[in-house]
mmCIF file of the N, C-alpha and C atoms, coordinates in Angstrom:
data_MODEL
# 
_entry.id   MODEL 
# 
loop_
_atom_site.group_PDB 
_atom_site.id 
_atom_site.type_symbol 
_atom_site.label_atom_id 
_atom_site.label_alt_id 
_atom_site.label_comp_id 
_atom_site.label_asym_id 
_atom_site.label_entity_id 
_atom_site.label_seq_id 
_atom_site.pdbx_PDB_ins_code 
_atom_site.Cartn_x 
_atom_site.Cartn_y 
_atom_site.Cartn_z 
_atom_site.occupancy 
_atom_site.B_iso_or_equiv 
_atom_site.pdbx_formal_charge 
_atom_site.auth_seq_id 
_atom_site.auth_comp_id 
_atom_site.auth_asym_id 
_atom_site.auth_atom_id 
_atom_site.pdbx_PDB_model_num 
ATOM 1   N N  . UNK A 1 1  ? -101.834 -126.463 -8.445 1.00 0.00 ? 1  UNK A N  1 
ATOM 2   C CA . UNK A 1 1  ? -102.364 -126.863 -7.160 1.00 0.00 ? 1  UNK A CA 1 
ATOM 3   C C  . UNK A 1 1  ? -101.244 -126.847 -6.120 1.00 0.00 ? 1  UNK A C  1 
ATOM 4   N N  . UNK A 1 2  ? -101.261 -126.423 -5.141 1.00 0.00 ? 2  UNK A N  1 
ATOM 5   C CA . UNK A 1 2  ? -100.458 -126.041 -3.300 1.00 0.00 ? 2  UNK A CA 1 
ATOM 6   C C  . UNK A 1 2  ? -100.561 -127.752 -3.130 1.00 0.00 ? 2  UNK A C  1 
ATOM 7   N N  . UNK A 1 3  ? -99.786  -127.821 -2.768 1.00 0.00 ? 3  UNK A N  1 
ATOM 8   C CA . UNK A 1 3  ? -99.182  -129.256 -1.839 1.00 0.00 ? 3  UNK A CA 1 
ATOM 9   C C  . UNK A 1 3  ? -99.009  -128.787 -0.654 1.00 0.00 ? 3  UNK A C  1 
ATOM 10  N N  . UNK A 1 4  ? -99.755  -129.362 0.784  1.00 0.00 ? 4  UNK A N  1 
ATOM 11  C CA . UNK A 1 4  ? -99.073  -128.997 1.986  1.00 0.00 ? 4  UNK A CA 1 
ATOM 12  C C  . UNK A 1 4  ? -98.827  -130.083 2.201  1.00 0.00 ? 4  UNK A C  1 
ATOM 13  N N  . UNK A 1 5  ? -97.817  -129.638 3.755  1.00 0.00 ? 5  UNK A N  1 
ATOM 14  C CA . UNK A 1 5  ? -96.812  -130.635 4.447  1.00 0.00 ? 5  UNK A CA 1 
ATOM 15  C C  . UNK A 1 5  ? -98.332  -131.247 5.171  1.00 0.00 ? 5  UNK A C  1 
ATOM 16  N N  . UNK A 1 6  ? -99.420  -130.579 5.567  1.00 0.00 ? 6  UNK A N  1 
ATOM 17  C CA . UNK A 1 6  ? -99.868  -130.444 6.566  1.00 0.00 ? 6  UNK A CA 1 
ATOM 18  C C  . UNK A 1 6  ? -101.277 -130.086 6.421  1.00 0.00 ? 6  UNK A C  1 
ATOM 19  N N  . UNK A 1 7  ? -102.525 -130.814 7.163  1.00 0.00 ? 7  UNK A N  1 
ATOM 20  C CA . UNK A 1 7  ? -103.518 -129.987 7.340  1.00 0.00 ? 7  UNK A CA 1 
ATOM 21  C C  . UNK A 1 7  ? -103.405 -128.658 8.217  1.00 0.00 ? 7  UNK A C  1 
ATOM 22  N N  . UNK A 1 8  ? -103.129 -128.434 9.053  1.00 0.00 ? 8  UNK A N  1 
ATOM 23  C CA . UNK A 1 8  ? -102.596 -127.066 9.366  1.00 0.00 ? 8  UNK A CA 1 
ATOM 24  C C  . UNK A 1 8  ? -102.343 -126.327 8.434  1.00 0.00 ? 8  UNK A C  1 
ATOM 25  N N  . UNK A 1 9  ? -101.215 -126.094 7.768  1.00 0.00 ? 9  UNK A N  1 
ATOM 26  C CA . UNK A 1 9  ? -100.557 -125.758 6.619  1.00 0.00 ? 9  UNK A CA 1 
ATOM 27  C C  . UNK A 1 9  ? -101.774 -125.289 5.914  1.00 0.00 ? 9  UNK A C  1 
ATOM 28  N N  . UNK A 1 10 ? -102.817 -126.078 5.010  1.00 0.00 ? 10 UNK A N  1 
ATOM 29  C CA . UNK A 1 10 ? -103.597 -125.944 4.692  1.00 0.00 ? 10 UNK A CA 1 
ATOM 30  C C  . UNK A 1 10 ? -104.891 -124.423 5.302  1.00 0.00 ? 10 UNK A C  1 
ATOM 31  N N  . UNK A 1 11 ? -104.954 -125.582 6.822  1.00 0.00 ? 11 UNK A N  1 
ATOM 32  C CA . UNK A 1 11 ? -105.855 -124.331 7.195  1.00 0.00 ? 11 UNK A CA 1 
ATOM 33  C C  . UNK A 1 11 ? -105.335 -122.996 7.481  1.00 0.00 ? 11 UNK A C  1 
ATOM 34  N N  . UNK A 1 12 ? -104.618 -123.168 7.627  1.00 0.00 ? 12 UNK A N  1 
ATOM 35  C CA . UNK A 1 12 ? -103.414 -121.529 7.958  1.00 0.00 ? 12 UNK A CA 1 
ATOM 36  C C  . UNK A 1 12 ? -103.856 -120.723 6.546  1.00 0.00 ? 12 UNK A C  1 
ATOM 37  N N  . UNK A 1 13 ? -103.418 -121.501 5.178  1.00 0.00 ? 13 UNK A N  1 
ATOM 38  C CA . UNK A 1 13 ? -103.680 -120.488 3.856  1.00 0.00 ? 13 UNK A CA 1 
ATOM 39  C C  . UNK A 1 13 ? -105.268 -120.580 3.689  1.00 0.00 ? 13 UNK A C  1 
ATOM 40  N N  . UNK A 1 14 ? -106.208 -121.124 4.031  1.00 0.00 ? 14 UNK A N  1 
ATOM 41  C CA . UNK A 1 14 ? -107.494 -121.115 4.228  1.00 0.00 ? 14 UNK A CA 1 
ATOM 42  C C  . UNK A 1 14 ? -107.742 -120.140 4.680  1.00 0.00 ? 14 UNK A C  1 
ATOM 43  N N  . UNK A 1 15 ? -107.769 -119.673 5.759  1.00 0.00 ? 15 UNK A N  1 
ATOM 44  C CA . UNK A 1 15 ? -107.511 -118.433 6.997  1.00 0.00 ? 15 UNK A CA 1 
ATOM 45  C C  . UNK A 1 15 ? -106.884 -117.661 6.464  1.00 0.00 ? 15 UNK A C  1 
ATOM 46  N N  . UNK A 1 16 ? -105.949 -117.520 6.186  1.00 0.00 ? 16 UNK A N  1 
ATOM 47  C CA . UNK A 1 16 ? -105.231 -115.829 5.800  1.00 0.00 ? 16 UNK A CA 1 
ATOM 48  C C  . UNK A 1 16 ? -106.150 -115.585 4.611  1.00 0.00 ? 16 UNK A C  1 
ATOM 49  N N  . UNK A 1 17 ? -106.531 -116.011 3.285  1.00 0.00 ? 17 UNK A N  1 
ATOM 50  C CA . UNK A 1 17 ? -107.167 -115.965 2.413  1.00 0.00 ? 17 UNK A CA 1 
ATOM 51  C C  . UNK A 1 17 ? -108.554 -115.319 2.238  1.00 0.00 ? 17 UNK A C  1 
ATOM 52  N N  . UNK A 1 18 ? -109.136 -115.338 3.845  1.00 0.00 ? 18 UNK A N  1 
ATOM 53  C CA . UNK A 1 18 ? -110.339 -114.889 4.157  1.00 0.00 ? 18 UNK A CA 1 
ATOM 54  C C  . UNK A 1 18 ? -110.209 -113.544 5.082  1.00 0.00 ? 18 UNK A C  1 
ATOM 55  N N  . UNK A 1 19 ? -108.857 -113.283 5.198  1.00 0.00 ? 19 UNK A N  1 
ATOM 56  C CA . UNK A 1 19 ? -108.358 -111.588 5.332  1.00 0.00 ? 19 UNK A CA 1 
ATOM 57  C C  . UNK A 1 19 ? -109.051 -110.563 4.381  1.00 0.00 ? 19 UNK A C  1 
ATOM 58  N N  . UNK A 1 20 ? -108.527 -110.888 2.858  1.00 0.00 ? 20 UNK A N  1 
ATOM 59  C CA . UNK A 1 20 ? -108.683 -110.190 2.081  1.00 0.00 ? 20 UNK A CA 1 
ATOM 60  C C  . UNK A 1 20 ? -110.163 -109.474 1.586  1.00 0.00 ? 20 UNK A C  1 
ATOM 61  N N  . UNK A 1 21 ? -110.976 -110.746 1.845  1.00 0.00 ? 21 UNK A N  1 
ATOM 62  C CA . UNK A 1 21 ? -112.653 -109.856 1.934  1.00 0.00 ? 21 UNK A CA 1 
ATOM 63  C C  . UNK A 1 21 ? -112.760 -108.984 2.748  1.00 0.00 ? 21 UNK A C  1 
ATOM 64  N N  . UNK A 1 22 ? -112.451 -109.653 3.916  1.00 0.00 ? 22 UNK A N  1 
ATOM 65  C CA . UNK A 1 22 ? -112.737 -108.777 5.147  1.00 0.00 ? 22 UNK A CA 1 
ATOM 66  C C  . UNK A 1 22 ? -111.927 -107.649 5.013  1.00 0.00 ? 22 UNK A C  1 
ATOM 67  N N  . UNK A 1 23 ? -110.639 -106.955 4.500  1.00 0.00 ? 23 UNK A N  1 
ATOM 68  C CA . UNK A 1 23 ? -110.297 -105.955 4.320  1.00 0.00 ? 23 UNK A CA 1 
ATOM 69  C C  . UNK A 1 23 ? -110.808 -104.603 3.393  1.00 0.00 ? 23 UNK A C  1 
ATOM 70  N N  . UNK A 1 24 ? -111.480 -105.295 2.510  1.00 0.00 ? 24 UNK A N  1 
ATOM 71  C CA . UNK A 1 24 ? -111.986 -105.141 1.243  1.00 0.00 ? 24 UNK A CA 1 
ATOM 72  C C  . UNK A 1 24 ? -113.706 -104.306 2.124  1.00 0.00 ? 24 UNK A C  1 
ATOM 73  N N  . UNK A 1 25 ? -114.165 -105.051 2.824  1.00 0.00 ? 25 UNK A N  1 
ATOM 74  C CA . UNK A 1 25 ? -115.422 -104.726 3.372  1.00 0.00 ? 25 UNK A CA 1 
ATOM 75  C C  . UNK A 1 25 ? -115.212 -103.720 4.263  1.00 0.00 ? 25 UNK A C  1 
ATOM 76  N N  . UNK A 1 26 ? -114.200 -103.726 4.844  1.00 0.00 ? 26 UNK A N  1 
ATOM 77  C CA . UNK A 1 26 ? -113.471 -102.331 5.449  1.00 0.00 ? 26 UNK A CA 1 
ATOM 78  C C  . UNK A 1 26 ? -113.787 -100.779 4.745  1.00 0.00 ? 26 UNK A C  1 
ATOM 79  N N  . UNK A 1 27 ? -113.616 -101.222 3.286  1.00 0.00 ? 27 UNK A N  1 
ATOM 80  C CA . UNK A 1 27 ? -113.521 -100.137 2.436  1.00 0.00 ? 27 UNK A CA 1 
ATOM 81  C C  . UNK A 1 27 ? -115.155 -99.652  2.228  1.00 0.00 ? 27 UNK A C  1 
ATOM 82  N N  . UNK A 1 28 ? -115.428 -100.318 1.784  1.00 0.00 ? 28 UNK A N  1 
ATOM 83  C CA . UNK A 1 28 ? -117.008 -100.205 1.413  1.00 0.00 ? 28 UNK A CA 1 
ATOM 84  C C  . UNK A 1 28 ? -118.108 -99.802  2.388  1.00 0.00 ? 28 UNK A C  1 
ATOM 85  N N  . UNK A 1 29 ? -117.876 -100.143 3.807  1.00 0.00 ? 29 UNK A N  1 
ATOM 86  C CA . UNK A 1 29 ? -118.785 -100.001 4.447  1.00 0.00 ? 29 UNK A CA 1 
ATOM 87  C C  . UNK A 1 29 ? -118.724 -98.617  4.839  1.00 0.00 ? 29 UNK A C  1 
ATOM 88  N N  . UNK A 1 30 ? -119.522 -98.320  5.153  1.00 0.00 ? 30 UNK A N  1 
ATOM 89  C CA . UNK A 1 30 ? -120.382 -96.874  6.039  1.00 0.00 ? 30 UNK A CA 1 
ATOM 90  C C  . UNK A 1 30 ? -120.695 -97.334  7.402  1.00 0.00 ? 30 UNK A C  1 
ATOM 91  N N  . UNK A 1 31 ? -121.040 -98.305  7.904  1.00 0.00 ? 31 UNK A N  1 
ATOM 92  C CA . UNK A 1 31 ? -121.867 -98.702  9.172  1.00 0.00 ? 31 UNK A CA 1 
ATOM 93  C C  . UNK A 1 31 ? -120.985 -99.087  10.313 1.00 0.00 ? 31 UNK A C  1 
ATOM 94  N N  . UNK A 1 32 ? -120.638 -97.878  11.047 1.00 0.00 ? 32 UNK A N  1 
ATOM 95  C CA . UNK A 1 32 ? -119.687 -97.964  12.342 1.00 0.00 ? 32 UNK A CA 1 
ATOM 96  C C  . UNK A 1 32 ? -120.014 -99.627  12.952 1.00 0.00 ? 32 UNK A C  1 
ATOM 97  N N  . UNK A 1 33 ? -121.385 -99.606  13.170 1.00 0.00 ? 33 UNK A N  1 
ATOM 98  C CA . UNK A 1 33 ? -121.448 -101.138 13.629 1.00 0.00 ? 33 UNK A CA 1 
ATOM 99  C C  . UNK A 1 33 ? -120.992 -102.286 13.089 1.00 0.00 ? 33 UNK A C  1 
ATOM 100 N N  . UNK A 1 34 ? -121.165 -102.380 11.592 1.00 0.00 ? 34 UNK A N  1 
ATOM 101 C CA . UNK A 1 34 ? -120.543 -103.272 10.688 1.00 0.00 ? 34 UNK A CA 1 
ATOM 102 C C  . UNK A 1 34 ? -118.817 -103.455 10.743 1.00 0.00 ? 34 UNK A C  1 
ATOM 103 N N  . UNK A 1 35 ? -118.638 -102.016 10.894 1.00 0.00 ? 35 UNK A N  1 
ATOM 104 C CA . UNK A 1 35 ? -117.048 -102.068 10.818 1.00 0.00 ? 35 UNK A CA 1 
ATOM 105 C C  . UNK A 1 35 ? -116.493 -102.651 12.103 1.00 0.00 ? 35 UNK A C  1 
ATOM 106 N N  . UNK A 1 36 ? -117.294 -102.273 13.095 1.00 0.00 ? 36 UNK A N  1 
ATOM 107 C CA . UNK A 1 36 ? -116.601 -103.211 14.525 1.00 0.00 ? 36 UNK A CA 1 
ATOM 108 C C  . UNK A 1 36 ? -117.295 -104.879 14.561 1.00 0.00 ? 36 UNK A C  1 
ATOM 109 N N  . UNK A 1 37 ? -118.042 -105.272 13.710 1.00 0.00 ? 37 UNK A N  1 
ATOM 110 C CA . UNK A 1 37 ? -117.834 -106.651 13.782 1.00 0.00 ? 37 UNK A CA 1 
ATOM 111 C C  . UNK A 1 37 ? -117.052 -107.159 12.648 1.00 0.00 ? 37 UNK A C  1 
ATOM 112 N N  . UNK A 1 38 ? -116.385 -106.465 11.775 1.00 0.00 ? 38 UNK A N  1 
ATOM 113 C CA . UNK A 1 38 ? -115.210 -107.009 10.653 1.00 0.00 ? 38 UNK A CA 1 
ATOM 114 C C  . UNK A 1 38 ? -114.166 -106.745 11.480 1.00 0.00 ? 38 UNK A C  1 
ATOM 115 N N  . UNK A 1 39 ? -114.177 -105.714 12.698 1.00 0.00 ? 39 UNK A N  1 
ATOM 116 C CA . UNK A 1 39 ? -112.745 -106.048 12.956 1.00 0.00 ? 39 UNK A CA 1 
ATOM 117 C C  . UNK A 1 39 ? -112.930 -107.468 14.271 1.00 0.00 ? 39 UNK A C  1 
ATOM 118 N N  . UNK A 1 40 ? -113.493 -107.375 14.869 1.00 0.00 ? 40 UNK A N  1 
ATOM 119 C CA . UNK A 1 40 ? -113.854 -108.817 15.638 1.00 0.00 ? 40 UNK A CA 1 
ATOM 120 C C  . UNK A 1 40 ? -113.362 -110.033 14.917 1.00 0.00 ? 40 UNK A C  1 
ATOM 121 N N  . UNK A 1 41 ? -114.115 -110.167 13.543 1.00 0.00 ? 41 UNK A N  1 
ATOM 122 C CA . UNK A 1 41 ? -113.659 -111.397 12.940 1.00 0.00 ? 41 UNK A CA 1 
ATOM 123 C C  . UNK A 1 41 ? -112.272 -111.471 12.856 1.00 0.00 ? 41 UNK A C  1 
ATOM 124 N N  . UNK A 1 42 ? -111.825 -110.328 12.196 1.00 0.00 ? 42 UNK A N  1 
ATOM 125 C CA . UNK A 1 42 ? -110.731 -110.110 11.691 1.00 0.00 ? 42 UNK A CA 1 
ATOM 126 C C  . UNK A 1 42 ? -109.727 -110.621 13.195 1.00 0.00 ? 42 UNK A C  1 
ATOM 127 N N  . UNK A 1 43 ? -109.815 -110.535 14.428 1.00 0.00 ? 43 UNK A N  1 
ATOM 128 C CA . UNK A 1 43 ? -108.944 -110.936 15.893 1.00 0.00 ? 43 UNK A CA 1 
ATOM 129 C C  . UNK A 1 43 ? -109.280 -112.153 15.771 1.00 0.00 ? 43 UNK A C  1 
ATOM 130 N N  . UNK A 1 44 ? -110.238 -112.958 15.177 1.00 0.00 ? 44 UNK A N  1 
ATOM 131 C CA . UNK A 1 44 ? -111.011 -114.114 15.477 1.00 0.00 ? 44 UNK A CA 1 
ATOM 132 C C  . UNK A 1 44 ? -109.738 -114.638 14.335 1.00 0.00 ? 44 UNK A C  1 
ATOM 133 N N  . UNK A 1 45 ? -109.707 -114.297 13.224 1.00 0.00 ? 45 UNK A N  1 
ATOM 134 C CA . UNK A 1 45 ? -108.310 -114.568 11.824 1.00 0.00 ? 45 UNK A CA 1 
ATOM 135 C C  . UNK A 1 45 ? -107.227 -115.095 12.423 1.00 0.00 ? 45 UNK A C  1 
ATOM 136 N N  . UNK A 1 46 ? -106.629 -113.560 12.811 1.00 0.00 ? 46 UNK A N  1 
ATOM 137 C CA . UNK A 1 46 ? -105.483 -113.433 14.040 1.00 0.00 ? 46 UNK A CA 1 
ATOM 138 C C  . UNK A 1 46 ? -105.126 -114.260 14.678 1.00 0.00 ? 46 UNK A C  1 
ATOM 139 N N  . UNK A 1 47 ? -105.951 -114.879 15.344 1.00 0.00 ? 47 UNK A N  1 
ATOM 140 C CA . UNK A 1 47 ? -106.150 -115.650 16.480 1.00 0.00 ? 47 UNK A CA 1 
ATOM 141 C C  . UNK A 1 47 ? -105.824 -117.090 16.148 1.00 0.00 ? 47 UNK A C  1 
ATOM 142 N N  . UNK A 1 48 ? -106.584 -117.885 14.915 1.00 0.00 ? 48 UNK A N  1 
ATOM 143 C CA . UNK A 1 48 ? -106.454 -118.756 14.481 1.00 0.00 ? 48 UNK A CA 1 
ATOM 144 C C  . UNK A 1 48 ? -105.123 -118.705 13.465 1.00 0.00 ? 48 UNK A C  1 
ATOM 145 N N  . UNK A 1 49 ? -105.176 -117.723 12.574 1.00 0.00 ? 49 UNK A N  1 
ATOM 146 C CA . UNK A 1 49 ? -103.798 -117.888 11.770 1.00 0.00 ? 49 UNK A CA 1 
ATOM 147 C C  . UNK A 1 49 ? -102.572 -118.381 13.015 1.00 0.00 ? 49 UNK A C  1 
ATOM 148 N N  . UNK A 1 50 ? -102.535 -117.804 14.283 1.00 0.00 ? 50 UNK A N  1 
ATOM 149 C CA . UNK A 1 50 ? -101.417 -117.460 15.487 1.00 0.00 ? 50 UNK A CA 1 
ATOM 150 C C  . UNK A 1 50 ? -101.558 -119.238 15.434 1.00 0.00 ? 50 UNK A C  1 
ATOM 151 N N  . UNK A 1 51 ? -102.610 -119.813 16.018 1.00 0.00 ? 51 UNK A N  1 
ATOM 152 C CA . UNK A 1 51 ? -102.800 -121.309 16.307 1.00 0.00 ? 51 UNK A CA 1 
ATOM 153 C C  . UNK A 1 51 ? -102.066 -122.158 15.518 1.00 0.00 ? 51 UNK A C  1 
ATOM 154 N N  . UNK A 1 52 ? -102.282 -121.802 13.875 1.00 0.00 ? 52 UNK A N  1 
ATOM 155 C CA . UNK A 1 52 ? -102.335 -122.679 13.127 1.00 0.00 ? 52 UNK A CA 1 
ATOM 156 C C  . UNK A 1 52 ? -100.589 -122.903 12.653 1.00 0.00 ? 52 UNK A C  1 
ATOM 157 N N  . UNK A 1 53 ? -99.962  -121.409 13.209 1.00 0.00 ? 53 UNK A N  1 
ATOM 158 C CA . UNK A 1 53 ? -98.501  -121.133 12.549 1.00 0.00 ? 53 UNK A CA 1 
ATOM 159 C C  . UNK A 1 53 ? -97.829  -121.883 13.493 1.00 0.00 ? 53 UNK A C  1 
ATOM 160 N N  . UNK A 1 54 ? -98.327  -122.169 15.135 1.00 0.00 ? 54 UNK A N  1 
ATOM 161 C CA . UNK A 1 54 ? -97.733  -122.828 15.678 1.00 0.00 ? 54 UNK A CA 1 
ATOM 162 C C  . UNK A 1 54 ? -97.801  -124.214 15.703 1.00 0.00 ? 54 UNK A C  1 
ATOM 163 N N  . UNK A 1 55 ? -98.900  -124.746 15.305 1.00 0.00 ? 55 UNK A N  1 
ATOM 164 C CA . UNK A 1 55 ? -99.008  -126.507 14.906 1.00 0.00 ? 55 UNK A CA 1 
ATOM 165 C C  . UNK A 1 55 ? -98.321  -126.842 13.663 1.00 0.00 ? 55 UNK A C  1 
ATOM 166 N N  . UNK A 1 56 ? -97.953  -125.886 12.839 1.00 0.00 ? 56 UNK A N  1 
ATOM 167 C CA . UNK A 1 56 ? -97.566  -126.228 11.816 1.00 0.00 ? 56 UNK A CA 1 
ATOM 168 C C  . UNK A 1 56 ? -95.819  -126.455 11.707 1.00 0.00 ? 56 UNK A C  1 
ATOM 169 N N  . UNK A 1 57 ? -95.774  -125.452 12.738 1.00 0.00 ? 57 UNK A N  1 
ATOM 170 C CA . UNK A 1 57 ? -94.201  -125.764 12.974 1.00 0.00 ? 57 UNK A CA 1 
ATOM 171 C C  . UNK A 1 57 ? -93.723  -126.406 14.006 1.00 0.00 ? 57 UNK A C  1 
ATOM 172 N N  . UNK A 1 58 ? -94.291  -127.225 14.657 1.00 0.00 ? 58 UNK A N  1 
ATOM 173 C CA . UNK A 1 58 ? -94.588  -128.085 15.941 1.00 0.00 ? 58 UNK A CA 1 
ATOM 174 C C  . UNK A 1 58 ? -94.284  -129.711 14.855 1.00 0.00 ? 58 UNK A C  1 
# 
């Protein structure tokens, strides 16, 4: 079991962790439309991983 310093900490490896489907669904799909809302989420990841790296080292 991960020990964090931090709920941050926590949600940060929560969040990156949920990259890996979404990369994975990258592969598999066929559906131009599908693929531009995995990459959406995927900025939505980004976005929050960015948040979470800075509260954590705050």
């Amino acid at each position: 079991m991960i020990k964090y310093k931090s709920s941050s900490e926590e949600i940060k490896d929560i969040i990156e962790k949920l990259r890996d489907p979404l990369n994975d669904l990258m592969n598999y799909s066929d559906y131009e439309y599908f693929n531009e809302e995995i990459i959406e989420l995927s900025q939505v990841l980004d976005k929050l991983i960015a948040k979470y790296m800075i509260n954590v080292h705050n």
